[in-house]
C-alpha positions in Angstrom: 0.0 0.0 0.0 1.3 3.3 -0.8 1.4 6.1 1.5 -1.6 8.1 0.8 -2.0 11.8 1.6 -4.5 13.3 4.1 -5.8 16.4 2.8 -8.5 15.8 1.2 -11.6 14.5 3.7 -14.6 13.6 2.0 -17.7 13.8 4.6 -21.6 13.4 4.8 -23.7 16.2 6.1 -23.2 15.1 9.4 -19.2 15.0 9.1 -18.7 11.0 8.9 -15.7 10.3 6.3 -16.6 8.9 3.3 -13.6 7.1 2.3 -12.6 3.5 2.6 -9.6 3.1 4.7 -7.4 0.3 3.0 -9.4 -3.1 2.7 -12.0 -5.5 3.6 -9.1 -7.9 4.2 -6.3 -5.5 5.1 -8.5 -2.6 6.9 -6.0 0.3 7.7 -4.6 2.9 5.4 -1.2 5.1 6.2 -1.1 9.0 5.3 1.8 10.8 5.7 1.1 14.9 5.0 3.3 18.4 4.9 1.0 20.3 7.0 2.6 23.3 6.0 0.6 23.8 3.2 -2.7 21.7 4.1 -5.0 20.8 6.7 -7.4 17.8 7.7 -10.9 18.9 7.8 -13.1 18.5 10.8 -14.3 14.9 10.3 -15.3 11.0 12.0 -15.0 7.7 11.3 -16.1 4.4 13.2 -12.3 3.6 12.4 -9.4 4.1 15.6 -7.3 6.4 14.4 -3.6 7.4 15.8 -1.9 10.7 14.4 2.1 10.9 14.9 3.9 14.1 14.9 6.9 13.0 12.7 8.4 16.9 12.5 7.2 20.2 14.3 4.2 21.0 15.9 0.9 19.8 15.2 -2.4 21.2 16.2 -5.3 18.8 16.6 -9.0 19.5 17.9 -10.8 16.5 19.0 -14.8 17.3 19.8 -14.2 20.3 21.7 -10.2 19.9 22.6 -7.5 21.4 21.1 -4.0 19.3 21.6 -0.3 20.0 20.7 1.9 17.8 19.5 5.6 18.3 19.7 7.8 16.9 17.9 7.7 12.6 18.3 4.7 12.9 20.2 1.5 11.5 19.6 -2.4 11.2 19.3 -5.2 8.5 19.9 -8.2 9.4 18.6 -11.4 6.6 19.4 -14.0 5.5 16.7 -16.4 8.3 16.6 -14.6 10.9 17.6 -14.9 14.0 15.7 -11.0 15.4 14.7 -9.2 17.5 12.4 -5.8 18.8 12.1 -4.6 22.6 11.7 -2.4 24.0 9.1 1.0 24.3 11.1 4.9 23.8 9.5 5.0 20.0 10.6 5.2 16.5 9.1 2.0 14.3 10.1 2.3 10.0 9.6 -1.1 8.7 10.7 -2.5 5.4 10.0 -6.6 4.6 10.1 -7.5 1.2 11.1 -10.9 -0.5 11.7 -11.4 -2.1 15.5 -11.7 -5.6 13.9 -7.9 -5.5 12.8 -7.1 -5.6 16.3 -9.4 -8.0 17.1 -12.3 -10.2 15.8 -15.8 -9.6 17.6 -16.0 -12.6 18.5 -13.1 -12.9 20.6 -12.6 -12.8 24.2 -10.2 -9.9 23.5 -12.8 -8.0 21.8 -15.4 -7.9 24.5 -12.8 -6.8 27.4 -10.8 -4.5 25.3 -12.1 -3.3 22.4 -15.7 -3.0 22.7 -15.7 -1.0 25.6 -13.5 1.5 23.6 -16.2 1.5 20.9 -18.8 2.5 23.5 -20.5 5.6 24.4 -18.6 7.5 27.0 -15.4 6.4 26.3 -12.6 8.7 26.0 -12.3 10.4 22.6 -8.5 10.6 22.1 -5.2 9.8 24.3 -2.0 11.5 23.9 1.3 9.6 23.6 4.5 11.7 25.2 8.0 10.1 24.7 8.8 10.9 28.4 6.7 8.3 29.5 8.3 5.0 29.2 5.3 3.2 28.4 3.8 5.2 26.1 7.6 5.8 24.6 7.3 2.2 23.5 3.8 2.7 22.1 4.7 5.4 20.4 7.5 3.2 18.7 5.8 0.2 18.4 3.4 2.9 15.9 6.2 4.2 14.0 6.9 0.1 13.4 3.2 -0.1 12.2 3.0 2.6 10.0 6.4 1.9 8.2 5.0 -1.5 7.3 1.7 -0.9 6.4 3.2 1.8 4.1 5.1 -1.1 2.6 2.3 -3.7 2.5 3.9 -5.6 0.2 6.6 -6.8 2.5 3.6 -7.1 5.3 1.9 -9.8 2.7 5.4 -11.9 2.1 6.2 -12.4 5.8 2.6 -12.9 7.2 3.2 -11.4 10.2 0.7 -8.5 10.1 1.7 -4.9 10.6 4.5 -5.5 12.8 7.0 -6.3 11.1 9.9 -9.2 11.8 11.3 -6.8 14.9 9.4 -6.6 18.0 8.5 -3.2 19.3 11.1 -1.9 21.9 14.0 -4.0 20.7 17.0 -2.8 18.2 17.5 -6.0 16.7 15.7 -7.3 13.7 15.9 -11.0 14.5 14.2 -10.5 18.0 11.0 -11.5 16.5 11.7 -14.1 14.1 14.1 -15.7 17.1 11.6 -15.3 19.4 11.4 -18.8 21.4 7.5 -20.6 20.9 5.5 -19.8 23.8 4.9 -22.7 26.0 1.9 -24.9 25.9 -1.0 -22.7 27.2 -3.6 -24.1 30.1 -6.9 -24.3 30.0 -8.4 -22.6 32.6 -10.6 -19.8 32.0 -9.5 -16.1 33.1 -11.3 -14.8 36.1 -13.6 -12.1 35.8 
């Protein structure tokens, strides 16, 4: 898949994107945008959505919230949430992805994680700061992402989805594919 560029947001009346966002089979799509000249208008989409500022300062308004990113930082903006990004000297790599690439609905991880994000009431966006060690990782593991989805090609030889053959948070590229196979699980149920 080729990286796409932002700018132009095609909406209903009511502001919902029109656009597809890569495929029924491979449901994400990468952008990558010089906001210097350009800006994302005021839109939503029942896709997750997360917005990376790759150079300068970005400016984005979520429902009523306006957020700056510096430079490495980054944004999580839920299904539904109403977004757009401000004209401002600054690269922008962000990658739209439907809820079911993360998981299927009918998945155990769907009901405790995802569907509750997918809810009314749940936050509409989280920011990502490279001073926080978690979210440092995060924030890299989302650079990994959107390099390989912009190279879907290589995603498609190696079938290893959008992570590519390094694992997020290590330097090497083997990590991954040396990775030792996870021990035989049980079969008890989680509590809860």
């Amino acid at each position: 898949m080729a990286v796409q560029v932002c700018n132009n947001v095609v909406a209903s009346s009511e502001g919902r994107e029109l656009a597809q966002h890569g495929s029924p089979m491979f449901p994400i799509a990468c952008y990558a945008e010089d906001m210097t000249a350009d800006s994302v208008a005021w839109h939503w989409h029942e896709e997750f959505e997360y917005i990376l500022s790759e150079k300068g300062i970005l400016y984005v308004d979520v429902n009523k919230t306006r957020v700056r990113l510096n430079q490495g930082e980054g944004i999580f903006v839920n299904s539904g949430a109403l977004h757009a990004v401000e004209q401002s000297p600054a690269l922008l790599h962000s990658s739209v992805f439907h809820p079911r690439l993360v998981g299927g609905m009918d998945t155990i991880f769907w009901q405790k994680l995802i569907k509750p994000m997918t809810q009314p009431g749940a936050p509409a966006f989280f920011l990502l700061n490279e001073a926080v060690p978690w979210q440092k990782e995060v924030l890299a593991c989302l650079r990994d992402a959107w390099r390989e989805v912009a190279d879907e090609p290589l995603i498609m030889r190696t079938g290893r989805g959008i992570i590519s053959r390094r694992r997020c948070g290590s330097s090497a590229p083997s990590a991954w594919a040396a990775r030792p196979k996870s021990p035989s699980r049980s079969r008890s149920r989680p509590s809860g």
